[in-house]
Each structure stands twice: as structure tokens, then as C-alpha cells.
GUGU-400630 format. One line per field, with one value per residue (C-alpha): residue number from 1; residue in one letter; x, y, z. Coordinates in steps of 0.001 Angstrom, whole numbers. Example, Ala and Ser with C-alpha at 12.3 -4.5 7.8 and 13.67 -1.06 7.14 Angstrom:
BEGIN
loza	c(1 2)
rodren	c(A S)
c1	c(12300 13670)
c2	c(-4500 -1060)
c3	c(7800 7140)
***
This chain:
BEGIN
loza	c(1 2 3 4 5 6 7 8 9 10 11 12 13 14 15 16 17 18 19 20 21 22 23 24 25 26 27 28 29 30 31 32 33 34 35 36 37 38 39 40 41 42 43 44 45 46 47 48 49 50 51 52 53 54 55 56 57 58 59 60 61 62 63 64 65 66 67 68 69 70 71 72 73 74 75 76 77 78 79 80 81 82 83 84 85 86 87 88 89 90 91 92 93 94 95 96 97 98 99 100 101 102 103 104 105 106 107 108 109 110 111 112 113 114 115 116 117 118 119 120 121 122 123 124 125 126 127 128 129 130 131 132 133 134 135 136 137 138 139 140 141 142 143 144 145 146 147 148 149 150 151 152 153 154 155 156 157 158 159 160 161 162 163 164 165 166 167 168 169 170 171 172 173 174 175 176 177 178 179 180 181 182 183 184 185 186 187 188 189 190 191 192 193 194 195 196 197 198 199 200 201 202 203 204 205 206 207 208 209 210 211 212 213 214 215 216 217 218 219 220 221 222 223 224 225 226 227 228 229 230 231 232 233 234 235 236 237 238 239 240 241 242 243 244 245 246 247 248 249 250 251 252 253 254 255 256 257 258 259 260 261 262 263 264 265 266 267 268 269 270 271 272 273 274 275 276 277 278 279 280 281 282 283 284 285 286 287 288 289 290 291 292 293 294 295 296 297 298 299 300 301 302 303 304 305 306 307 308 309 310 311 312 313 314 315 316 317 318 319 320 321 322 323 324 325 326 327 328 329 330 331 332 333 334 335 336 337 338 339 340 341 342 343 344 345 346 347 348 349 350 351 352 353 354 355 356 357 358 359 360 361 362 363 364 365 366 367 368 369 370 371 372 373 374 375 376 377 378 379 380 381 382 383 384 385 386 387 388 389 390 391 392 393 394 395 396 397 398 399 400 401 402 403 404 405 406 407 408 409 410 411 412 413 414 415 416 417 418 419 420 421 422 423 424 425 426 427 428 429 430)
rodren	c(X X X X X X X X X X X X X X X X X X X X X X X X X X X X X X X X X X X X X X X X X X X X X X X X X X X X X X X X X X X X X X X X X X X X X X X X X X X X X X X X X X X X X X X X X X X X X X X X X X X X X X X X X X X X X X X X X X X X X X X X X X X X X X X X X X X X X X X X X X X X X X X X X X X X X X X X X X X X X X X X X X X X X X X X X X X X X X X X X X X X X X X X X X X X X X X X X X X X X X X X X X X X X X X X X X X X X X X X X X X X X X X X X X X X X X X X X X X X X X X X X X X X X X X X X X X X X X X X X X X X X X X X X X X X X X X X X X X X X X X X X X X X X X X X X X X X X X X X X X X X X X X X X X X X X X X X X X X X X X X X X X X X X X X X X X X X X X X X X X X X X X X X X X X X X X X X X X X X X X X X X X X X X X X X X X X X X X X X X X X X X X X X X X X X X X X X X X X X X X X X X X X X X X X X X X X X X X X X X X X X X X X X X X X X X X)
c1	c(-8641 -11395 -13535 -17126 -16988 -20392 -23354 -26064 -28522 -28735 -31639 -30871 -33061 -36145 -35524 -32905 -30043 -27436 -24300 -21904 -18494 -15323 -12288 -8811 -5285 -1990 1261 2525 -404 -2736 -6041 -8683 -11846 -13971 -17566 -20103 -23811 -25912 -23644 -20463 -20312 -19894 -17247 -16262 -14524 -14754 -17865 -20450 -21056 -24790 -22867 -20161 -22003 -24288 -21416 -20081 -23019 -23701 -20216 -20374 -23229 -21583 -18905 -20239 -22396 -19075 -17067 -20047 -19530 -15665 -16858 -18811 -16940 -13290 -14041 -12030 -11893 -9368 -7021 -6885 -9496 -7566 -9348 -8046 -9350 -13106 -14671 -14365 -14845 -18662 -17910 -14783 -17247 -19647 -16857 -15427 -18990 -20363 -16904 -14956 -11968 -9024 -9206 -6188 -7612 -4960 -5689 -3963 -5370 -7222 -10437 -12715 -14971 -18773 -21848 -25705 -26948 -30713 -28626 -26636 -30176 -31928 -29506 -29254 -26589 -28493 -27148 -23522 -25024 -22966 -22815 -19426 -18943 -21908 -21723 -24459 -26384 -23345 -21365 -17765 -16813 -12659 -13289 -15610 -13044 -9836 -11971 -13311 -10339 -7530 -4982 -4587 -1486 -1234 1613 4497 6199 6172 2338 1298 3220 1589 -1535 -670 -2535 -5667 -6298 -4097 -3102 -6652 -5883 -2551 -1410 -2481 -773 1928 3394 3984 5658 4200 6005 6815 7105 10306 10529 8281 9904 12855 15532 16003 12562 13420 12427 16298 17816 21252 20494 22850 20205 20821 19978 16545 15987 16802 14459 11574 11469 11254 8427 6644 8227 10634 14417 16831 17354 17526 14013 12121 8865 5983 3425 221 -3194 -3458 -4826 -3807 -5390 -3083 -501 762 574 -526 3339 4882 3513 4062 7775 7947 7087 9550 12157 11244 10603 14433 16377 19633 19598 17616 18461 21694 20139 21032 18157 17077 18099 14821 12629 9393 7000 4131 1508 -1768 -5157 -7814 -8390 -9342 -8188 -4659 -4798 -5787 -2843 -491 -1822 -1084 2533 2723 1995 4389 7094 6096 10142 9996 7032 4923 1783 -2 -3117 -4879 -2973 -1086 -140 2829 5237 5128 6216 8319 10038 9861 11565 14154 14759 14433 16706 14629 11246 9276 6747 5741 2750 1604 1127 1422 491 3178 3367 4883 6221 9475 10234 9055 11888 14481 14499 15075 17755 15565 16342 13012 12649 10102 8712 9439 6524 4919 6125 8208 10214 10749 12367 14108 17660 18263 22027 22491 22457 23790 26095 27750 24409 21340 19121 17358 16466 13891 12134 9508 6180 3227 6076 6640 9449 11352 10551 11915 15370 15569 15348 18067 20059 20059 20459 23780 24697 23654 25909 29183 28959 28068 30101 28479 24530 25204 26603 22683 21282 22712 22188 18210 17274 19092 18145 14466 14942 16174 14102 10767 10152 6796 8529 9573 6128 5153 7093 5892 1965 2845 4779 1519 -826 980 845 4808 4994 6266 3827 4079 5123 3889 6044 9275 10764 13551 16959 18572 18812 22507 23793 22448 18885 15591)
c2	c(11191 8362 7542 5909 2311 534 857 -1231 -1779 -3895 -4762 -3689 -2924 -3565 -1198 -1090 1116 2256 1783 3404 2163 4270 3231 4774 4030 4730 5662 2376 362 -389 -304 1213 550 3136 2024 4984 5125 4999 4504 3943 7740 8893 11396 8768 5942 3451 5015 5002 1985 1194 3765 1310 -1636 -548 507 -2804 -4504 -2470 -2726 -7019 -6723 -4695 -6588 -9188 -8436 -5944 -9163 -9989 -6424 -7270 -10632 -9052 -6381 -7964 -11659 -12532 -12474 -12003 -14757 -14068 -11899 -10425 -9428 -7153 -7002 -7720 -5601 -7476 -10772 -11236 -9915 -12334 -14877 -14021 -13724 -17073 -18842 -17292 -16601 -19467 -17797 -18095 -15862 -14506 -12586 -10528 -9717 -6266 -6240 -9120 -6928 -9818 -8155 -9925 -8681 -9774 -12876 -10849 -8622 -10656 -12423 -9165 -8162 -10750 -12747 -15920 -18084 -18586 -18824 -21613 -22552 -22930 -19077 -18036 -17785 -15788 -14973 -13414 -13988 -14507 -12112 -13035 -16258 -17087 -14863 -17264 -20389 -20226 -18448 -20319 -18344 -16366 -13971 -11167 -8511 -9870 -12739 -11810 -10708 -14336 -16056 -13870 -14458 -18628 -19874 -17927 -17440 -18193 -21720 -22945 -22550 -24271 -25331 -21698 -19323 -17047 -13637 -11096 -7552 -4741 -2146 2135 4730 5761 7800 10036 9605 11279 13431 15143 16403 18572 22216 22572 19793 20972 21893 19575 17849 20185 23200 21832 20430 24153 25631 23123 23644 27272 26879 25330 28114 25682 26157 23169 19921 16496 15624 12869 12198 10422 10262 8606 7651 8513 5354 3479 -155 -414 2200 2550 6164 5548 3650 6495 9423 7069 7287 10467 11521 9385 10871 14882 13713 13277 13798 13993 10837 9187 9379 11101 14177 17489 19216 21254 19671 17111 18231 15667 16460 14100 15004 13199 12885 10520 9279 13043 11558 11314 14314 15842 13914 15598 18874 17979 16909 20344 22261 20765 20237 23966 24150 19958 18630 20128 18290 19354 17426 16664 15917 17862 17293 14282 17079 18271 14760 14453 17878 16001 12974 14876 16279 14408 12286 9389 8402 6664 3493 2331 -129 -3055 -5189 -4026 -6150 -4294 -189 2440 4809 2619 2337 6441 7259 4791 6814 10288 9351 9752 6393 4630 3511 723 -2177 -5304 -6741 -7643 -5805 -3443 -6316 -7451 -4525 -2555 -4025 -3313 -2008 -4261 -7425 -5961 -3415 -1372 -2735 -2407 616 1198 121 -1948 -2438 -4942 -3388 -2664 -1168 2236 2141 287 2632 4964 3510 2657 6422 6901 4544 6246 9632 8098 7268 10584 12546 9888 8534 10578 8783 5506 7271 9068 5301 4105 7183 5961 2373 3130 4236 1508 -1090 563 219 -2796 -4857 -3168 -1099 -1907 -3400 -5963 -6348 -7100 -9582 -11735 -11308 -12512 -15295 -16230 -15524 -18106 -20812 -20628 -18555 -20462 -21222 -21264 -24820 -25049 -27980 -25641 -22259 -20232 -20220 -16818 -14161 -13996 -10764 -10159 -9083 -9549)
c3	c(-24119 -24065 -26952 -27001 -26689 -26481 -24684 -22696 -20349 -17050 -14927 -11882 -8487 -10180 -13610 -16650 -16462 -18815 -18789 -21359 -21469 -22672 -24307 -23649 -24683 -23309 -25164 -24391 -26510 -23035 -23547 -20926 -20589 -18510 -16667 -16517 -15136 -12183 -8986 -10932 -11289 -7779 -6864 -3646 -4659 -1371 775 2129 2683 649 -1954 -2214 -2641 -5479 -6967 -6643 -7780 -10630 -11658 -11521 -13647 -16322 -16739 -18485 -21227 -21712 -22766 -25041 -26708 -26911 -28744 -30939 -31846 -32437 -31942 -28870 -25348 -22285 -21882 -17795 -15628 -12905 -9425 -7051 -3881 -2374 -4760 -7662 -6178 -7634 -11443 -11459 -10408 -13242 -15971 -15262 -14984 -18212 -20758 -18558 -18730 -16159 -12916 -10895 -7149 -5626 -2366 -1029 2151 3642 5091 6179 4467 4412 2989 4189 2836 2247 237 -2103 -3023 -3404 -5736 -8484 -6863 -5167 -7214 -5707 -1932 -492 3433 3351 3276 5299 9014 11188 8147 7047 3423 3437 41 763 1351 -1507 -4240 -2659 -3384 -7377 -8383 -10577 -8538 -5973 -4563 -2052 -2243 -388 1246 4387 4690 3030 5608 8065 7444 6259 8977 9286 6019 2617 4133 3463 -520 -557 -4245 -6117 -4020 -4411 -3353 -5955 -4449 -5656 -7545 -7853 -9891 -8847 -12272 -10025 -6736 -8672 -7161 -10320 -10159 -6675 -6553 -5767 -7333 -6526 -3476 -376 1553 4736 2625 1908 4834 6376 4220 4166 8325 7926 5327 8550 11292 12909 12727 11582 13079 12494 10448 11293 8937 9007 6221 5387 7431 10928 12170 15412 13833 11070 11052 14281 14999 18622 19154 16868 19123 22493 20439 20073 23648 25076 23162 23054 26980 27857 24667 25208 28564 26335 22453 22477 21031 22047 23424 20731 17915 17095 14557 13976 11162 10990 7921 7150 8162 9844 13515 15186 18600 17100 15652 19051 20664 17880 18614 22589 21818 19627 22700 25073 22470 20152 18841 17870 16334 13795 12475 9294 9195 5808 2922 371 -3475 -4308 -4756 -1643 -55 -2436 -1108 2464 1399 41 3088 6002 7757 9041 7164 10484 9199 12592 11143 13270 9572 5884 3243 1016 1853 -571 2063 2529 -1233 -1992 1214 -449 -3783 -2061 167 3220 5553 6825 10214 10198 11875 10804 9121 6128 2936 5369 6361 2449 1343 3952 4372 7921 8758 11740 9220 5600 7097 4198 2155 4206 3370 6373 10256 11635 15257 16477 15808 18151 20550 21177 23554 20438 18028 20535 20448 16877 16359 19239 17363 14135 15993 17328 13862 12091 14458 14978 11218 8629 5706 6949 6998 3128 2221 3543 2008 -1423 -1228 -1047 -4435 -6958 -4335 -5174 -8720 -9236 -7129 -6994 -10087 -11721 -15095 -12047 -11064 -14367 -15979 -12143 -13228 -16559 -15240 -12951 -15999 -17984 -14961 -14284 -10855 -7789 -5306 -1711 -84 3164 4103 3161 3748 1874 3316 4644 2166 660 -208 -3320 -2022 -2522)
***
């Protein structure tokens, strides 16, 4: 439950609007602090677009005479303001010039995301107009958040050494990787439908659920989107395999089962619906998306968990599949790359498998590989199965996350050297 907070008005788009702000507090002592009014209280969080950015505007505006209403009301302010993403580039900007207090930007996703110089003065926001982030009458949001801010970090170490070069290499000195975390209290085999259940037995039943008898599962979750998540070199995967199973994947003929759930690009969900037809006993898409406990139920199931993304920043999927015992597939990038342990290299240790991205024909294999192995070595697959979830746990829980921020809050988090680079992983992990 929230409780009334304070309440003010800003001068926004040529009249004053009010803004009432609402406090909230967690069993664990956090405090929350709720924005309400004009644009801030629309049922889309990231679009459209003009609905986006007056909710972004409006929200930079509140923020500060909020941390006047925090001084006046308990006589202290924030020790650290902490940005994430694009959309709170211009409030952290107004924070640190008016309370000058510390700012940390993380950046999840870099989105290139620029706004029109005509807007930002129209707005309010003239004042931080620099040509050093305008090109083509066009304002540079990332660019300008990376530059004022005391430090800056993006979610993994492989993504900020992907993107070193073209981007997070310009602000050598205050940058650093922090992995992001999961609630794998929720990602919780105990919390099954059939807990007790062997993982065949719910695998049988969760493919009848759908009308398709049992086989080896493969899943794929999440947006379909070609750009990002690769679904175009998953599908291109799939075909190639459902094409000549057993010559090509050591499958028996019948005995692939492909599930792919989620929602997005209608041309992939067309070609889904194509492979469907041609392939009725083998591949099953549900398109839209469904409650956590139903993945959950999926995870718990399936064999293989596919991520074929061409980058991720960090990406959940991997780390959700790890805690229920279902082994992901992915490509080797970004976060993927951080915390899958691929079998080839850790053996009796790794957790999953990984294939170049952007390549369908790999994908294709990697799944041929691990078809190989679910049929010939059983022990060796329930031995991956079980590495997955403490491997989770230990390295990637959000109590992890944590104690990083705080280390980067109180100026003590490594920074990336661009003159260096880390040594092979031992054994031990991440």
C-alpha cells in the first residue's frame, strides 16, 4: 500500500500541472516513491512515441522540486542518483546541476536514441544544448547521459567490450560492467504444478496441453524480433533440422518437438505458422504471451532452452532455463556468453552450449549436438541439468548485484582498462 507523499505543481507546455507523489515501503525497509499526473499516468509504459516523451519530460521536471520536498521534509538528500537507461538521462542532468549530488547511468541497452533539437528547447530543456551531441539537428540523449555522469556501467562484460569501440571507449576512466541479477526464488522448482513430477512426465503432459505427443522439447521464449533476437536464424534452424532429421541431427523422425511462444514481428509469426503447416506433429507456436507460471511450467520441462540473439546486453532467459534444469542453447554474445558455461570447455562443469550468432546453419548443429548427447548420455545431460541452478545462484542472484552497485556507489568498483584484458577464466567461474 502507498501513502500520500507531497504534492506540486510544474510549468509545463505552457500551463501548471500537478503532480502528486506517493510513498511506499517494502518489507525489507526500501522506500518507493511513486510519480502521478498528466502523462505519467498512462496505461503504456514505453509508447507512442510523443506519449513517451511527455512522459519523459514531465517526469525530469518532477524530479527535482521532489528532492526539495525530501529536504524539507527530513533534511537530507540522496547520496547517489542512479539513471537507467535514456529515459532518465535529462532528470539526472537536472538533479546533479541543481542538488549536485553524484550520478551513476546504467545503460541496458545502448538504443542510439536522439530526440529533435526544436523539441528539447520547446520543452524547458535549452539550456544543456551542446554541439558536441548534436548532429543533423539531431540530440545525442546516450551520448550526452555517458558524458555528465560520475559513472557509468552497462550490464555485462562482454556487451561493454562489444560495444568499447563505438561507444563506452569514448568515456574511459568511469566505466565498469555490473551483471545483472534474478529472482531465482521465483524461477523455483519447488514452486512446479507437479513438483514431484520426473521431468519426462511433465514434459509428456505439458505437450499434450498443446495437442502434440512427447519428444525431445526445444523452447524458445521472449520477443519475436529478427534485429535483436534472432528468430529469423532460429526458424532458418529449425527448418534445417525438421527438413532432414535424422541425416542431419541424429533425431529420429518423429521425435522433435519445438515450441516457440511470444509475440511481435507478424512476418515471423507468419513464417511460424508456415513451418506449423509443413511440420503439424513438430512445432507448435503460441503467439502472445502468457502469465510467469506458465514459462515457468516450460522451463521445467523442456530439454533445450534456444537464445539465438545476434547481441544481448545481459538477457534473463539463460539464467530463468539454468534454475529449472532446462539447458540453453545460445549464441555467444554479450551477457549470453558471461554466464552460460559451455560443455565443450568446462566439461563435467559447464551449464550449457553455445554457437556463433547471426548463423542459422550453427544453431542448427548445436541443437544436433545436444540431440546426440540427450540420447547417448543421459547421466552426463542430468549432470548439466544440475550444474545450472547453483551456478545461477551463486553468481547472479540480485543480493550479488547489489553489494556491486554499492561497491560503485562508494567509488571502489573496478573499471575497465583499455590497455589490459582478464586472463582465461579458471574453474571457479564467473
Amino acid at each position: 500500500m502507498s501513502s500520500p507523499y507531497c504534492d506540486f505543481q510544474i510549468f509545463f507546455r505552457g500551463e501548471w500541472r500537478d503532480i502528486h507523489v506517493y510513498e511506499a515501503r517494502r518489507p525489507s525497509g526500501v522506500r518507493l516513491f511513486l510519480f502521478s499526473g498528466d502523462f505519467l499516468d498512462a496505461e503504456t509504459v514505453y509508447g507512442p512515441w510523443d506519449q513517451l516523451f511527455s512522459k519523459v519530460f514531465t517526469y525530469s521536471l518532477a524530479v527535482p522540486p521532489f528532492f526539495n520536498a525530501l529536504l524539507e521534509k527530513e533534511g537530507k538528500k540522496p547520496e547517489v542518483f542512479h539513471c537507467n537507461d535514456w529515459h532518465s538521462v535529462l532528470c539526472g542532468n537536472l538533479v546533479k546541476r541543481y542538488f549536485r549530488i553524484p550520478v551513476v547511468y546504467t545503460i541496458h541497452r545502448i538504443c542510439r536514441q536522439k530526440i529533435e533539437v526544436d523539441a528539447l528547447s520547446r520543452e524547458g530543456f535549452s539550456d544543456i544544448l551542446d554541439n558536441k551531441y548534436i548532429k543533423n539537428d539531431l540530440f545525442d540523449l546516450e551520448l550526452f547521459g555517458a558524458d555528465y555522469c560520475d559513472a557509468l556501467n552497462t550490464v555485462s562484460f562482454s556487451y561493454l567490450n562489444e560495444e568499447w569501440d563505438s561507444f563506452f571507449g569514448n568515456f574511459a576512466g568511469k566505466v565498469t560492467h555490473i551483471w545483472n541479477g534474478i529472482d531465482d526464488s521465483f524461477w523455483n522448482p519447488d514452486f512446479l504444478e507437479n513438483p514431484g513430477l520426473p521431468r519426462e512426465e511433465r514434459r509428456k503432459r505439458l505437450l499434450a496441453q498443446i495437442g502434440m505427443e512427447d519428444g525431445w522439447l526445444n523452447f524458445y521464449v521472449g520477443r519475436l524480433d529478427a534485429e535483436q533476437k534472432g528468430v529469423d536464424h532460429l526458424l532458418e534452424a529449425v527448418g534445417l533440422i525438421l527438413g532432414g532429421c535424422e541425416e542431419n541431427a541424429g533425431w529420429s523422425g518423429g521425435d522433435l518437438r519445438f515450441v516457440i511462444l511470444g509475440s511481435g514481428d507478424p512476418k515471423l509469426a507468419e513464417r511460424i505458422a508456415e513451418l506449423e503447416r509443413q511440420f503439424p506433429s513438430n512445432i507448435k507456436g503460441i503467439i502472445g504471451y502468457v502469465k510467469r507460471e506458465v514459462t515457468r511450467e516450460y522451463y521445467a520441462s523442456a530439454d533445450i532452452c534456444v537464445i539465438p540473439s545476434n547481441f544481448e546486453p545481459f538477457g534473463l532467459v539463460q539464467l530463468e532455463a539454468m534454475c529449472l534444469g532446462s539447458i540453453p542453447l545460445g549464441t555467444r554474445v554479450g551477457g549470453i556468453k558471461d554466464t552460460v558455461l559451455d560443455l565443450r570447455e568446462w566439461g563435467q562443469q559447464g551449464t550449457g552450449y553455445l554457437v556463433p550468432p547471426r548463423n542459422g546453419p550453427a544453431l542448427a548443429e548445436g541443437m544436433a549436438d545436444l540431440a546426440r548427447l540427450l540420447r547417448k548420455n543421459p547421466e552426463f545431460v542430468d549432470k548439466i541439468r544440475r550444474n545450472g541452478r547453483p551456478h545461477v545462484m551463486t553468481n547472479f542472484s540480485w543480493k550479488k548485484t547489489g553489494q556491486r552497485y554499492l561497491a560503485l556507489y562508494q567509488d571502489r568498483a573496478p573499471m575497465r582498462i583499455p590497455f589490459t584484458r582478464l586472463r582465461e577464466r579458471s574453474s571457479e567461474g564467473p
